[in-house]
C-alpha positions as CSV (number, residue, x, y, z in Angstrom):
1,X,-7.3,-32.0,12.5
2,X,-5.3,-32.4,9.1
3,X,-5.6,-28.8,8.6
4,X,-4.6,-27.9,12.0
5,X,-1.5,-29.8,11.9
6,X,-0.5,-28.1,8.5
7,X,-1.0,-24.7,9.7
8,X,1.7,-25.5,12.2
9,X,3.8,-27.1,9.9
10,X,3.4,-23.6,7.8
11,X,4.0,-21.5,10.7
12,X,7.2,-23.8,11.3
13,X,8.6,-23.3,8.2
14,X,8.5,-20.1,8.3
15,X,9.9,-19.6,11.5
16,X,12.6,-21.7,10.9
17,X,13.7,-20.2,7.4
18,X,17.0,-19.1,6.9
19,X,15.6,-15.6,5.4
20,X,13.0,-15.2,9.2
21,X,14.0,-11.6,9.7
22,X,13.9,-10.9,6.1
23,X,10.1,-12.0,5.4
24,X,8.9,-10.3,9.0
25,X,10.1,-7.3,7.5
26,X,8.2,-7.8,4.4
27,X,5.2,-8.8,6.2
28,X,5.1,-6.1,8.7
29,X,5.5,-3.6,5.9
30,X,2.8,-5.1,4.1
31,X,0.6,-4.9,7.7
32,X,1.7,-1.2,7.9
33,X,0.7,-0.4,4.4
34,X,-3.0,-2.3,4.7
35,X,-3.5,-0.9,7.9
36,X,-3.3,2.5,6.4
37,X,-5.4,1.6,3.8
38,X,-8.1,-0.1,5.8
39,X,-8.6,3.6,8.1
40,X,-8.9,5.5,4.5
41,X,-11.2,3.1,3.3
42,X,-13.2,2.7,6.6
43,X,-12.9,6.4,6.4
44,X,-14.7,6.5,2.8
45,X,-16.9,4.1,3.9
46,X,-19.0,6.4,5.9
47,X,-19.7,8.7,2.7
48,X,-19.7,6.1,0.0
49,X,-23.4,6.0,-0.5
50,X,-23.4,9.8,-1.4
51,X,-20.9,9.7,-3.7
52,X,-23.1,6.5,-5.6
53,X,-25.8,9.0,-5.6
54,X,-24.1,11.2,-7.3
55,X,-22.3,9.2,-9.6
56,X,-25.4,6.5,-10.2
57,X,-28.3,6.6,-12.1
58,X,-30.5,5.1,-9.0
59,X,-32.3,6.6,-6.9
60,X,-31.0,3.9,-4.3
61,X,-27.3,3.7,-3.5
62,X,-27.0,0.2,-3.1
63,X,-28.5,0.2,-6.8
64,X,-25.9,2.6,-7.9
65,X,-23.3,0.5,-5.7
66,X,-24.8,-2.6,-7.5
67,X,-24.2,-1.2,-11.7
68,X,-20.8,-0.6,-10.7
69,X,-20.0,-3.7,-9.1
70,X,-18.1,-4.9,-12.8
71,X,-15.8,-2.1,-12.6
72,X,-15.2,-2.3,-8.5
73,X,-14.2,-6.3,-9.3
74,X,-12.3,-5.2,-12.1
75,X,-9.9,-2.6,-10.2
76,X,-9.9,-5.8,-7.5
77,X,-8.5,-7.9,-10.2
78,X,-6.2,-5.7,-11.7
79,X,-4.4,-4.6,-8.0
80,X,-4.5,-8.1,-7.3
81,X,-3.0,-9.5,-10.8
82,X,-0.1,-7.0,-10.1
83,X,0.5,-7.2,-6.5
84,X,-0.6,-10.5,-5.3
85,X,1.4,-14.1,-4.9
86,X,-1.0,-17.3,-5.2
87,X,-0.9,-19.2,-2.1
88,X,2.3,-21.4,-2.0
89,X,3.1,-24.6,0.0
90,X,5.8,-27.2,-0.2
91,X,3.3,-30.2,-0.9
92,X,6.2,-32.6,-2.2
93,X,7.2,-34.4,1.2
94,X,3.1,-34.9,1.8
95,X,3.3,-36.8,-0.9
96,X,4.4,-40.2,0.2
97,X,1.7,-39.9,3.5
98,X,-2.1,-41.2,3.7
99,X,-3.5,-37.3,2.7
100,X,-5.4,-36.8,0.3
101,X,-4.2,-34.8,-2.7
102,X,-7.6,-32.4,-2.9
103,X,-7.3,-32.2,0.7
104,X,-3.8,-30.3,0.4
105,X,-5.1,-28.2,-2.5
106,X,-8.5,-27.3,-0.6
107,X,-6.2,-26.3,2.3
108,X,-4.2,-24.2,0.0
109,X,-6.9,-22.4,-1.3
110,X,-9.0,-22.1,1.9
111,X,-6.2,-19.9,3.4
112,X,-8.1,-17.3,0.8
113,X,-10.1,-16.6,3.2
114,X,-8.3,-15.1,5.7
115,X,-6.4,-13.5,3.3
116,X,-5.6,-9.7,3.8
117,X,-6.2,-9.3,0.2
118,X,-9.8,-10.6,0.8
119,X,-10.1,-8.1,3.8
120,X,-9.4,-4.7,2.5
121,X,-12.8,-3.9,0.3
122,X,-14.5,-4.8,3.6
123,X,-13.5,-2.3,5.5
124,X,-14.9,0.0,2.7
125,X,-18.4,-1.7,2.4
126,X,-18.8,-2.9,5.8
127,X,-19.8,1.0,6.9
128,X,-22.3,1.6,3.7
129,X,-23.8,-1.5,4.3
130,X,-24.4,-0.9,8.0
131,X,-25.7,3.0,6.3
132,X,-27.5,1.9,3.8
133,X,-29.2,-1.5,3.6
134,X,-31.6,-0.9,7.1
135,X,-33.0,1.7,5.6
136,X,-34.3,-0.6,2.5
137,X,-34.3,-4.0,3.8
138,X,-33.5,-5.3,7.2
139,X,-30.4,-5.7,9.3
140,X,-30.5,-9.7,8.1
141,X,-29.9,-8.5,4.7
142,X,-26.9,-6.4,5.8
143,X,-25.0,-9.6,6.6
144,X,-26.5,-11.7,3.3
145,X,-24.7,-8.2,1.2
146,X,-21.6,-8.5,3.2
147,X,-21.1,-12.7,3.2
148,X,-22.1,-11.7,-1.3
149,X,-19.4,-9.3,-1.7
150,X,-16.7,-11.4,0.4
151,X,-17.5,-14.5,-1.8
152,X,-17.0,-12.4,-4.5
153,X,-13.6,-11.1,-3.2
154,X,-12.8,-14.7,-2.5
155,X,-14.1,-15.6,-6.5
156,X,-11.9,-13.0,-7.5
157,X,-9.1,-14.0,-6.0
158,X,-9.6,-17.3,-7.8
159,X,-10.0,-15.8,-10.8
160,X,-6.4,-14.1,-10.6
161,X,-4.9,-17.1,-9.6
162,X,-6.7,-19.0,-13.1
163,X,-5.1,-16.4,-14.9
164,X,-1.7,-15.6,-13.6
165,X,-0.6,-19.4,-14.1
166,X,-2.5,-19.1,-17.4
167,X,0.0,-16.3,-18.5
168,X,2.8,-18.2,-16.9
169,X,2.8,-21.0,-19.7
170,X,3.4,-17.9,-22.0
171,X,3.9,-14.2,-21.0
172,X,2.1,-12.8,-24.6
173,X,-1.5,-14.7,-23.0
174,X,-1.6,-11.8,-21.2
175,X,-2.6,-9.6,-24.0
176,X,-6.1,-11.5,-23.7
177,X,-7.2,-10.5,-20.0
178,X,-5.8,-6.9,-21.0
179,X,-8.1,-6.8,-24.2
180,X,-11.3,-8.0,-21.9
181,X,-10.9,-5.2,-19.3
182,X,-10.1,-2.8,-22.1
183,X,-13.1,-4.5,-24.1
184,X,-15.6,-4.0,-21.4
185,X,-14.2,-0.4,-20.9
186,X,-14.6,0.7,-24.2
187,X,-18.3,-1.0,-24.6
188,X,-19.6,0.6,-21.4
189,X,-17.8,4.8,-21.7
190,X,-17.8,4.4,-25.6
191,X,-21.3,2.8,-26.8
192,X,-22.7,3.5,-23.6
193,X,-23.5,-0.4,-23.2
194,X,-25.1,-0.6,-19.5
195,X,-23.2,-3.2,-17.6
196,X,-24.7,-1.6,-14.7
197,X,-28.4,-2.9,-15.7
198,X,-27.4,-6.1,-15.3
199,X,-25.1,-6.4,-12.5
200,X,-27.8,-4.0,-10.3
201,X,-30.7,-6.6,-10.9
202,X,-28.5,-9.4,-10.2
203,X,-27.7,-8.0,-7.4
204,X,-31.5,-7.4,-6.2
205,X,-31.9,-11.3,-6.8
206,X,-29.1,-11.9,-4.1
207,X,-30.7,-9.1,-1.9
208,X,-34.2,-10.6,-2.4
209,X,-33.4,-14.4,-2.0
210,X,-34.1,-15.9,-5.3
211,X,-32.9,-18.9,-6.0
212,X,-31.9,-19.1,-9.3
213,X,-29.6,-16.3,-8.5
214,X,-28.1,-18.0,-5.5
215,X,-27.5,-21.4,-7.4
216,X,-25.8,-19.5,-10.4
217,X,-23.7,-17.8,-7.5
218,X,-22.9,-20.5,-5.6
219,X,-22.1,-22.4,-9.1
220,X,-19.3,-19.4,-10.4
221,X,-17.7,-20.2,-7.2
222,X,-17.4,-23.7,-7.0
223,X,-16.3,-23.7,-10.3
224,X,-13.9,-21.7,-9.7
225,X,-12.4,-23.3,-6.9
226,X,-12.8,-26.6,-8.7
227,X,-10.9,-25.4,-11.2
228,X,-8.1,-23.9,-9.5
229,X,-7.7,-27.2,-8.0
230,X,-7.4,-29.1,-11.1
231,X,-5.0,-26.6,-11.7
232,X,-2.6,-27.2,-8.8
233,X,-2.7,-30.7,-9.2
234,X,-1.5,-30.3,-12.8
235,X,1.0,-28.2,-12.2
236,X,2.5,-30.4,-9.6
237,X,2.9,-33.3,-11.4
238,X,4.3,-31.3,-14.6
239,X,6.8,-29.8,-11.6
240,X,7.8,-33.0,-10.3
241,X,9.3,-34.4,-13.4
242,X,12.8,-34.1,-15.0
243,X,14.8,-30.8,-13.9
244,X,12.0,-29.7,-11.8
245,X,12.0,-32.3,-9.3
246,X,14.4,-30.3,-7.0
247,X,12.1,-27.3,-6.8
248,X,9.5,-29.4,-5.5
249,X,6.5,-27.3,-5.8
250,X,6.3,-23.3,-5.2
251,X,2.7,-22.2,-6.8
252,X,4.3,-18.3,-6.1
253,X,7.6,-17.0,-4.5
254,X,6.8,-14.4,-1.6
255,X,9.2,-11.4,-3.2
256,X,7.2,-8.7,-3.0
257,X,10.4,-6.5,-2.5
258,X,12.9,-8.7,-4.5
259,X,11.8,-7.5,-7.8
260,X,13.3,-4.0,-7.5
261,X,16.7,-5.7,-6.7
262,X,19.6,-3.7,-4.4
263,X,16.7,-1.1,-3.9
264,X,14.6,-3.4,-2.7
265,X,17.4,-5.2,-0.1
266,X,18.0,-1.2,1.0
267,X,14.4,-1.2,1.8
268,X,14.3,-4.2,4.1
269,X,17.5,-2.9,5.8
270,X,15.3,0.3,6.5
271,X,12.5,-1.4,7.7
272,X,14.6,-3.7,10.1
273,X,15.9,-0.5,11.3
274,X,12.9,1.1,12.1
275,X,10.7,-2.0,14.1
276,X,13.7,-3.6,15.8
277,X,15.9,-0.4,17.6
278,X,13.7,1.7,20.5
279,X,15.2,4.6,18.3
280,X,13.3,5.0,15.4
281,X,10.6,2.9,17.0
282,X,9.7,5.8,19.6
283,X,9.9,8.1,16.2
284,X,7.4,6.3,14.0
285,X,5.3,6.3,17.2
286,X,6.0,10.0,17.2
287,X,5.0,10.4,13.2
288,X,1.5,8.5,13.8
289,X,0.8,10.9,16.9
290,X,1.1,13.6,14.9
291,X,-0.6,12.5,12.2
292,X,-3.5,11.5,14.7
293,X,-3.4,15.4,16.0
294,X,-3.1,17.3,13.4
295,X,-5.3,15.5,11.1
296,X,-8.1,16.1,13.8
297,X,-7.3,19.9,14.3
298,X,-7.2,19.9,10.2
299,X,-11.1,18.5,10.3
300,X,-12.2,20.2,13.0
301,X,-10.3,23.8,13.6
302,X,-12.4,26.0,10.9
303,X,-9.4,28.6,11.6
304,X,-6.6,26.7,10.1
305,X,-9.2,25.7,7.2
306,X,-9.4,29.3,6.0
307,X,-5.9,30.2,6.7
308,X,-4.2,29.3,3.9
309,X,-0.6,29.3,5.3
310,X,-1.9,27.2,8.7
311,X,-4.0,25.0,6.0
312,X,-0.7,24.6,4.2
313,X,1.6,24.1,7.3
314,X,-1.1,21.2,8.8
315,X,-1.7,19.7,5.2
316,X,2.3,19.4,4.5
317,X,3.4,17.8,8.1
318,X,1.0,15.6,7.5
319,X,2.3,14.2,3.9
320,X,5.7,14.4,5.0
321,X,5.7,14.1,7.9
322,X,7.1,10.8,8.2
323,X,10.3,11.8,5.4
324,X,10.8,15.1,7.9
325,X,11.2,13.0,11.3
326,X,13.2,10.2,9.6
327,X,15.2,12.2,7.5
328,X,17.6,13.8,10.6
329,X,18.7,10.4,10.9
330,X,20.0,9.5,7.7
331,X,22.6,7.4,7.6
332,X,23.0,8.1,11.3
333,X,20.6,5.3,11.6
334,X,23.5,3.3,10.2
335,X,26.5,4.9,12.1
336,X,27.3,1.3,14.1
337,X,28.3,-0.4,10.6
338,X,28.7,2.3,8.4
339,X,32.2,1.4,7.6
340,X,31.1,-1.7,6.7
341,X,28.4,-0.7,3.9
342,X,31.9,1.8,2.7
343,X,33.9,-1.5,2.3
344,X,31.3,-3.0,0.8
345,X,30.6,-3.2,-3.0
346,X,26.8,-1.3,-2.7
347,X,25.5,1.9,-4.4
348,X,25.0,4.7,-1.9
349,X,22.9,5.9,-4.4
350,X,20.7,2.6,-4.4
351,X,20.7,3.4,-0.5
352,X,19.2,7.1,-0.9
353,X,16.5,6.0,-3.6
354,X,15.6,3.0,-1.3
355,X,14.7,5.6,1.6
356,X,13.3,8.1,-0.6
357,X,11.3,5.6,-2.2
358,X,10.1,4.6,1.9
359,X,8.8,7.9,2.5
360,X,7.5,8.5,-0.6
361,X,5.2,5.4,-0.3
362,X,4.0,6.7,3.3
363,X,3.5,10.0,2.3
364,X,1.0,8.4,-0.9
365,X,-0.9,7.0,2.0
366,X,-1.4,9.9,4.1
367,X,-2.2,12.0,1.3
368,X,-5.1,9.1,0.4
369,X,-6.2,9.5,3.8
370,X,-6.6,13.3,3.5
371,X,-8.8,12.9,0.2
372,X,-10.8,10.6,2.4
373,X,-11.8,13.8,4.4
374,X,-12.6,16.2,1.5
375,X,-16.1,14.4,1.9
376,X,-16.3,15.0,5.6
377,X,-15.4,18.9,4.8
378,X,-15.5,20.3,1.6
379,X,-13.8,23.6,2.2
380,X,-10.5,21.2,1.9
381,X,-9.3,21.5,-1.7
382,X,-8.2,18.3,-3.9
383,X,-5.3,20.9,-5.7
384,X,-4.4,21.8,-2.7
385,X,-3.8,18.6,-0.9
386,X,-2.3,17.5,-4.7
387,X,0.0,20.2,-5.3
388,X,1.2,19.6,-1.1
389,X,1.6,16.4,-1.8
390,X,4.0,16.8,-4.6
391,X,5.8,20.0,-3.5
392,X,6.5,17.9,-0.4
393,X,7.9,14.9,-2.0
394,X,9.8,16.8,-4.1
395,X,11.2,20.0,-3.4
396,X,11.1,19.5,0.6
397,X,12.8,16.5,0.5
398,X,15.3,17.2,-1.9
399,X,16.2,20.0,0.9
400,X,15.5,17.6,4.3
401,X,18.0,14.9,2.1
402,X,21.0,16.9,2.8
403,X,21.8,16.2,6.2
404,X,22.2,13.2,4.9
405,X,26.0,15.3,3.9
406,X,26.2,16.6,7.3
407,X,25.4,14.0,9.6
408,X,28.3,12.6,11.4
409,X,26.9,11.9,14.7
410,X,26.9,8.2,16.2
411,X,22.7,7.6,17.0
412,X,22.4,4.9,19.5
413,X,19.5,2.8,18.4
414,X,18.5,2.0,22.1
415,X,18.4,4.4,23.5
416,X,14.9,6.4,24.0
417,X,13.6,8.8,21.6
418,X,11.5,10.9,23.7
419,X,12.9,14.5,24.4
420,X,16.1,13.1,23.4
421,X,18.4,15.8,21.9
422,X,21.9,13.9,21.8
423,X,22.6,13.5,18.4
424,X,20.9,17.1,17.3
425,X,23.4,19.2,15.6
426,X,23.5,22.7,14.3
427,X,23.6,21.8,10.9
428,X,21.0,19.2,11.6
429,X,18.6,21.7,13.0
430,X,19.1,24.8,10.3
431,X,18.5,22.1,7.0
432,X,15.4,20.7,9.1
433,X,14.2,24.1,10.0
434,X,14.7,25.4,5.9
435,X,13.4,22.3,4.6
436,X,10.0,23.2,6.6
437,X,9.7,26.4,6.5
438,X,11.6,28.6,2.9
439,X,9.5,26.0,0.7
440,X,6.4,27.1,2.5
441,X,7.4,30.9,2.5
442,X,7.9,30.7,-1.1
443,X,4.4,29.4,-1.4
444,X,3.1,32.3,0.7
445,X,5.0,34.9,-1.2
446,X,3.8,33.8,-4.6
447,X,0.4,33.5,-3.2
448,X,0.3,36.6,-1.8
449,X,1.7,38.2,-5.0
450,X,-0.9,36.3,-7.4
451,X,-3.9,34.2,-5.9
452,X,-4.3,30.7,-4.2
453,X,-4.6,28.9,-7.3
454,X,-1.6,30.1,-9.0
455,X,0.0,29.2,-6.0
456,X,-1.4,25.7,-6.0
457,X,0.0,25.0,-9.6
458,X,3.2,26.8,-8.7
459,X,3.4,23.9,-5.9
460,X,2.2,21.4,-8.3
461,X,4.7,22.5,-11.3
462,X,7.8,22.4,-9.3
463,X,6.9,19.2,-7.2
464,X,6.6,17.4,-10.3
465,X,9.7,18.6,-11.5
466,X,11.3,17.9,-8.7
467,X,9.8,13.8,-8.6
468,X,11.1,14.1,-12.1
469,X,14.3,14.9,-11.5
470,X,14.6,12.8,-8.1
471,X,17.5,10.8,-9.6
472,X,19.7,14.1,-10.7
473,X,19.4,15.6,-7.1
474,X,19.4,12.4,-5.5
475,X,22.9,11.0,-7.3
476,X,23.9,14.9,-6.8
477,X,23.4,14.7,-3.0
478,X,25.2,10.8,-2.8
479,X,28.4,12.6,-4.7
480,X,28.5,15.3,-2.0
481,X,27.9,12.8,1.0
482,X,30.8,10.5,-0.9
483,X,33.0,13.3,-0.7
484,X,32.6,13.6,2.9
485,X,32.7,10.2,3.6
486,X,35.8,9.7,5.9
487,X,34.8,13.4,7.7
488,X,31.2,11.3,8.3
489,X,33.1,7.7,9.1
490,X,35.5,9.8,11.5
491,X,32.7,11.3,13.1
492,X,30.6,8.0,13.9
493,X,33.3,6.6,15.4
494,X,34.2,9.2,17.9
């Protein structure tokens, strides 16, 4: 009942906070950016137990999945140290009520398990296990693998949260947690000492029941939880005395953008822009329809597989897809108050490197997803997807961000996006059309002049250099937009 009533008291404060819009943005990027992750994972899922095989020294996967279980936890720890915020509550005006103080810590960290950063290794290991453990043991011991490795997500989790408040009382503890990892790393690839040995048997005492192996499991965790407990309760009482009393207690702040400053403000505005107006929404839907069709003619047409133009072509709309359909609108997308951001004291350029920055991070994913499939069909080629990957996020949109200069049409957000060719332009159309098509023509030539793989690296080497370089052509494009500025403010308002 208690933890009922808090939940709503949770959802309440966040519906009622001053910043609502601001944190749905953030959330809903973060739900965009797992949701793309669970596919690729779900994706590699299905091939995970060859790639143990061949990786392993087992002759079962689930034994080779088993002696790498250290370094799986490991990469869990690390993206979790970096990216995720302990679980925060306002527990000072539950102070003066009859609740129990372990019951508001317990509800803190039970919200672990719903966590999405919980949820994402399942969707890689609920496939193998489903593949794999039947054939060994029985479907019961499919569900004791999975309930394991989630407790050890949730362990984890607790783990991170020890030692990011550790660190917190002094920012050179962290050279500790980086000497263990490096430690272990150096022991296992440079004396060859076999982790593996020992996490694989433990592992066959979870599988086979033992229960000196479930006690010792079941120990590590309550510890753990116990621990971060004691924790908590510490901390708030050190954060309810002198100066701190006003800041009640905040165990994390939820600023997963906030740290890259006016970049990170540009990104929310962009991400407001894109899930509120029927606009851009009808274009994302647009970008993930296409992504849906052409990554299925890309796995299953053998034709545009052993064409390497077609292969190109597919493998390139794919990655930037999303910078090609959301590029026409630059800064049309914010023709209603573009006068306003003029007036206002912000960096254009801070505005371009928050949208490049946006379709850079979506076109990461997709190009995950694409490795995902070089398992499925091996006549894909990692250098090529690479060097598509980077050619695109370079050179193509350094070419798709001019009409950013040439846009001066007013876009109206609500209006439909389907078949709608009202704000197309000339100019819009010829540096869409260039942007797609000379970069991939230049490919073709130098292919056709040398061989695939010179081509590949000619991709790769100029990408690069242009990701390198984003800032020059970027800050070069922003001084030619700013020259045009009142030709582009004249033009939005007619």
């Amino acid at each position: 009942m208690i933890y009922r009533e808090l939940r709503n008291h949770q959802w309440k404060a966040f519906k009622r906070h001053p910043m609502f819009e601001r944190n749905l943005g953030v959330k809903i990027f973060m739900f965009v950016c797992f949701g793309f992750l669970a596919v690729e994972f779900f994706a590699i899922g299905f091939f995970l137990d060859r790639l143990c095989l061949e990786l392993g020294n087992y002759a079962s996967p689930l034994d080779c999945f088993n002696s790498g279980l250290l370094y799986v936890m490991m990469a869990d720890f690390v993206v979790k140290f970096l990216l995720k915020s302990n679980q925060s509550m306002q527990i000072a005006p539950y102070l003066t009520l009859p609740i129990k103080r372990n019951g508001l810590f317990n509800f803190l960290q039970s919200k672990e398990f719903v966590s999405m950063w919980n949820w994402y290794m399942m969707f890689l290991i609920v496939p193998f296990a489903f593949k794999v453990i039947p054939v060994e043991y029985s479907f019961f011991h499919v569900f004791v693998f999975l309930i394991c490795f989630y407790l050890l997500c949730i362990a984890n989790s607790l783990l991170v949260a020890l030692t990011k408040a550790w660190v917190k009382t002094g920012i050179w503890k962290l050279f500790f947690p980086a000497v263990i990892i490096a430690g272990i790393l150096v022991a296992a690839f440079k004396f060859n000492f076999s982790f593996g040995d020992y996490t694989q048997q433990f592992g066959s005492w979870l599988m086979g029941t033992n229960p000196i192996a479930w006690v010792v499991f079941i120990g590590i965790f309550i510890f753990l939880w116990c621990a971060n407990r004691w924790l908590m309760r510490s901390i708030l009482y050190k954060e309810m005395q002198g100066e701190k009393v006003r800041d009640s207690v905040s165990f994390s702040n939820m600023s997963f953008l906030d740290r890259f400053g006016e970049i990170g403000e540009f990104i929310n505005l962009e991400l407001k822009l894109i899930f509120r107006n029927k606009r851009l929404k009808n274009q994302l839907f647009t970008f993930v329809a296409v992504l849906v069709i052409f990554g299925v003619q890309l796995v299953s047409n053998r034709m545009v597989l052993e064409n390497f133009f077609m292969s190109l072509f597919w493998i390139g709309f794919m990655v930037g897809g999303f910078g090609l359909i959301f590029s026409q609108f630059l800064f049309m997308a914010e023709s209603s108050y573009f006068d306003g951001l003029i007036t206002r004291n912000h960096s254009f350029l801070s505005l371009m490197k928050a949208k490049y920055y946006s379709y850079v991070v979506i076109s990461f994913l997709v190009y995950l997803l694409l490795l995902a499939f070089i398992w499925y069909n091996k006549m894909m080629s990692v250098l090529l997807i690479t060097s598509a990957f980077f050619y695109y996020i370079g050179v193509v949109y350094c070419c798709v961000f001019q009409n950013g200069v040439y846009n001066k049409t007013f876009l109206d957000l609500s209006d439909s996006g389907f078949m709608n060719w009202k704000t197309s332009t000339t100019s819009q159309m010829i540096i869409t059309m260039v942007a797609m098509f000379v970069p991939i023509g230049l490919v073709v030539i130098v292919k056709s002049l040398t061989s695939e793989e010179i081509a590949c690296y000619f991709m790769l080497t100029t990408g690069v250099l242009f990701v390198l370089g984003s800032n020059i052509w970027l800050k070069w494009t922003c001084n030619r937009m700013m020259k045009r500025r009142y030709i582009i403010m004249e033009g939005f308002r007619n």
